[in-house]
C-alpha positions in Angstrom: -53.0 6.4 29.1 -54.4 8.9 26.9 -55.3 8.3 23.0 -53.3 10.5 21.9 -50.2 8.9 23.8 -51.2 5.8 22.5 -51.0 6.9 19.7 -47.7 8.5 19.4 -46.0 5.2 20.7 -47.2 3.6 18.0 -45.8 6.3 15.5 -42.3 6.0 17.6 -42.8 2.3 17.4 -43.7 2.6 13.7 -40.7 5.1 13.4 -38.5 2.6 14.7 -39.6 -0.8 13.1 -38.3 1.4 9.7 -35.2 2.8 11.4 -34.1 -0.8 12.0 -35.5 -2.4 8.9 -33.1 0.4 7.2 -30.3 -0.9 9.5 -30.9 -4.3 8.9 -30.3 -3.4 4.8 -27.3 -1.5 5.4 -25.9 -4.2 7.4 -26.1 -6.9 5.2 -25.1 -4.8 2.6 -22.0 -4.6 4.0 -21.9 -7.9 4.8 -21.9 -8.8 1.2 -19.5 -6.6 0.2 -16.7 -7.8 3.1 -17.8 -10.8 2.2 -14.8 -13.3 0.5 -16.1 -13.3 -3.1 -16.8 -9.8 -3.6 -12.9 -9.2 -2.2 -11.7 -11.5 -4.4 -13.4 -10.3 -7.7 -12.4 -6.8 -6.6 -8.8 -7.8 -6.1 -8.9 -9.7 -9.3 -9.4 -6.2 -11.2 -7.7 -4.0 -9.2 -4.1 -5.9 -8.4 -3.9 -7.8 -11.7 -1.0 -5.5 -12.9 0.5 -5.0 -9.5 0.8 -8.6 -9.1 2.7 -8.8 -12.3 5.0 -5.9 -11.4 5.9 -7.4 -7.9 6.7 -10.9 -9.8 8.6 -9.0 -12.4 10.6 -7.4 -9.6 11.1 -10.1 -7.6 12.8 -12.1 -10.8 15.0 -9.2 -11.9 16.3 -9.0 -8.4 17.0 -12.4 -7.6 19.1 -12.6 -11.3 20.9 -9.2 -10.2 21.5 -10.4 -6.9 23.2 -14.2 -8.3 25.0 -12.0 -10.5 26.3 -9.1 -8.0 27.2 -11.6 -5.3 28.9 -14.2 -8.1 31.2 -10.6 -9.3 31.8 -10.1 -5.5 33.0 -13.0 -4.5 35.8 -13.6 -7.7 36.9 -10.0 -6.7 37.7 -11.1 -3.1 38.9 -14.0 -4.4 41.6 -11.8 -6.4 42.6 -9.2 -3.5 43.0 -12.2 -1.5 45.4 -14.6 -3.9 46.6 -12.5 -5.7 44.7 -14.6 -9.5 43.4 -11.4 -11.6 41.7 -11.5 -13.4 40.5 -15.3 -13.5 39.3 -15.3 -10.0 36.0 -12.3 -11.1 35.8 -13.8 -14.8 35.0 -17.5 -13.2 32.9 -16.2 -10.6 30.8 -14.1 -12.4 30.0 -16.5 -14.6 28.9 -18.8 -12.1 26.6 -15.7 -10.6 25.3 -15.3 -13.6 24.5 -19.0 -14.0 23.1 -19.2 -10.4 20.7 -16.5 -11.1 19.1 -17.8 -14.1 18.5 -20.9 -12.1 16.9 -18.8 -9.0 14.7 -17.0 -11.7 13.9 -20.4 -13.4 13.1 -21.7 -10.1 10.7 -18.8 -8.8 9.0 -19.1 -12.5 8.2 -22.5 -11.6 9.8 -24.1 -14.5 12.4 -26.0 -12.5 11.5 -27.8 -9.2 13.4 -27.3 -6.4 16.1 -29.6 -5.1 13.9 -30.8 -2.3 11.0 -31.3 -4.6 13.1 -33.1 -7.2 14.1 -35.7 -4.3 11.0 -36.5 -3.3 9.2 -36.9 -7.3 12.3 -38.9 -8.6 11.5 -42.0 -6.1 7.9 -42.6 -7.3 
């Protein structure tokens, strides 16, 4: 081997050693930024308000749907036997009771049934 292709190995090998040490950065860059903590603190500021508006939805839907099914099922009640209006008016009122408890429930402000059981023995 010549010096000057000695030479120019050691500028590839030089060139190289950099490239990678450059690699090596990037990657554990990344690494950091995938890494659990840094999703969670960039969840924490980005979904804060979407979090609220899916729980917000979620309640308002489960009321609705106590009350809608409640106002249902006193309207069949009334085609079928003939008891207008008492059959909707009783009904609905027990939809509308039924979804304030489903809302109090996903609040977490009463337990469920299940959970209720199990607490009132100890």
């Amino acid at each position: 081997m010549s010096p000057d292709e000695s030479g120019q190995e050691s500028e590839k090998r030089a060139l190289t050693e950099a490239e990678l040490s450059e690699r090596k950065n990037r990657l554990v860059q990344s690494l950091e930024e995938r890494s659990p903590e840094a999703q969670q603190r960039k969840g924490e500021n980005s979904s804060g308000a979407g979090q609220g508006f899916a729980q917000a939805m979620k309640l308002s839907t489960e009321f609705v749907a106590g009350v809608v099914v409640g106002a249902g099922l006193g309207w069949l009640i009334d085609r079928g036997l003939g008891t207008s209006p008492w059959g909707l008016i009783i009904f609905l009122l027990l939809g509308f009771c039924a979804g304030v408890l489903n809302v109090l429930r996903s609040a977490g402000v009463v337990a469920e049934p299940r959970d209720r059981m199990d607490g009132g023995g100890s």
